[in-house]
C-alpha positions in Angstrom: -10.0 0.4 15.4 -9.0 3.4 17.5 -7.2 1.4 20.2 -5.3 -0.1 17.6 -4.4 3.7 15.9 -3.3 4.9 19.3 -1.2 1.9 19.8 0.9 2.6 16.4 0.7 6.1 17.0 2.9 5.3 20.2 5.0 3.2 18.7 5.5 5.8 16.3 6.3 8.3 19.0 8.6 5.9 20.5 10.6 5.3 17.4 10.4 9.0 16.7 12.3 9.4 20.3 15.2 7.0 19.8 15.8 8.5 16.7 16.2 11.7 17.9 18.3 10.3 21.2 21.2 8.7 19.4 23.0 6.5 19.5 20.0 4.2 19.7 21.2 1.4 22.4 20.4 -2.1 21.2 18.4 -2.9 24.1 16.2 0.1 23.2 15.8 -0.9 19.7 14.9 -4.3 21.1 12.3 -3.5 23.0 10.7 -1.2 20.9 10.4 -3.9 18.4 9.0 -6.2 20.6 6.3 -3.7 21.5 5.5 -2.7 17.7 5.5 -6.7 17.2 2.7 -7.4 20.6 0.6 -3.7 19.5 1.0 -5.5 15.4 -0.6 -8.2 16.6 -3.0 -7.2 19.0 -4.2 -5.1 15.8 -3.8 -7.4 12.6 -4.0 -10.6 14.4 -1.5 -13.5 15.3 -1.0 -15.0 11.1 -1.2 -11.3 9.6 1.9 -10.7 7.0 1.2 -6.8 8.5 3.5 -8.0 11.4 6.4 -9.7 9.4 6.5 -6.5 6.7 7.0 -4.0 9.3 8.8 -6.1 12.1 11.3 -8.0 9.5 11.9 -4.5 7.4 15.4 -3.4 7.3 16.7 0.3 6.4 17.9 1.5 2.9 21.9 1.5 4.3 24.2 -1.5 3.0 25.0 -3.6 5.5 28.5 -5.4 5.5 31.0 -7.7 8.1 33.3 -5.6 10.4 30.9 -2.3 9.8 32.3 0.7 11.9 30.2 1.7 14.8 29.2 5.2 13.2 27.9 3.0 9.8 26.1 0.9 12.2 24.4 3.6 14.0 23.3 4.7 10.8 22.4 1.6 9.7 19.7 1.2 12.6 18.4 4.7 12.8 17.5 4.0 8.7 16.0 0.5 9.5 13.9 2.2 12.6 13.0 5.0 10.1 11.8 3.0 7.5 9.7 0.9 10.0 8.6 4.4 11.3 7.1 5.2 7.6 5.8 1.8 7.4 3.8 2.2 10.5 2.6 5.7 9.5 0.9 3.9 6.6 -0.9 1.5 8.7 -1.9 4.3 10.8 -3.2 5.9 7.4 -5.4 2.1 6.4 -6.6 2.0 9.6 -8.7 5.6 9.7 -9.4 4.7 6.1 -11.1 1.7 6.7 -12.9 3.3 10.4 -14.7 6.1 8.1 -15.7 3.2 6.3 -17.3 1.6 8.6 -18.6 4.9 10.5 
């Protein structure tokens, strides 16, 4: 349970640093999704819905054809924000359910 809190809490950090790096490059945002979706399932397990929820998430920012760069920016730094907050809440279940079992 710990290993799996300091892996999100990582992720968390790493998401926490693009966001304050911007623009966030595309590669960047790749690969930290592809490392929240390994730690995910290292954690949860290969069928969990914990993996698609978070990985899948998208922001609260509309989303349209022809966006302008500066709308897409945005649009990325709120989908990596809101997987940020959903992570956080794992983070939360997870010490939760170690106190329970401590």
């Amino acid at each position: 349970m710990e290993s799996g809190i300091e892996l999100l809490l990582r992720q968390i950090e790493a998401a926490k640093q693009l966001l304050t790096n911007r623009p966030i490059q595309s590669k960047d945002h790749a690969a930290w999704s592809d490392q929240t979706k390994a730690s995910l399932i290292r954690i949860y397990g290969e069928g969990s819905p914990n993996i698609d929820t978070i990985v899948e998430a998208s922001g609260t920012t509309p989303v349209w054809l022809f966006m302008p760069d500066d709308v897409a920016q945005q649009y990325v730094a709120s989908c990596l924000e809101n997987k940020l907050q959903m992570l956080e809440g794992c983070v939360v279940a997870l010490r939760r359910k170690a106190k329970r079992i401590a």
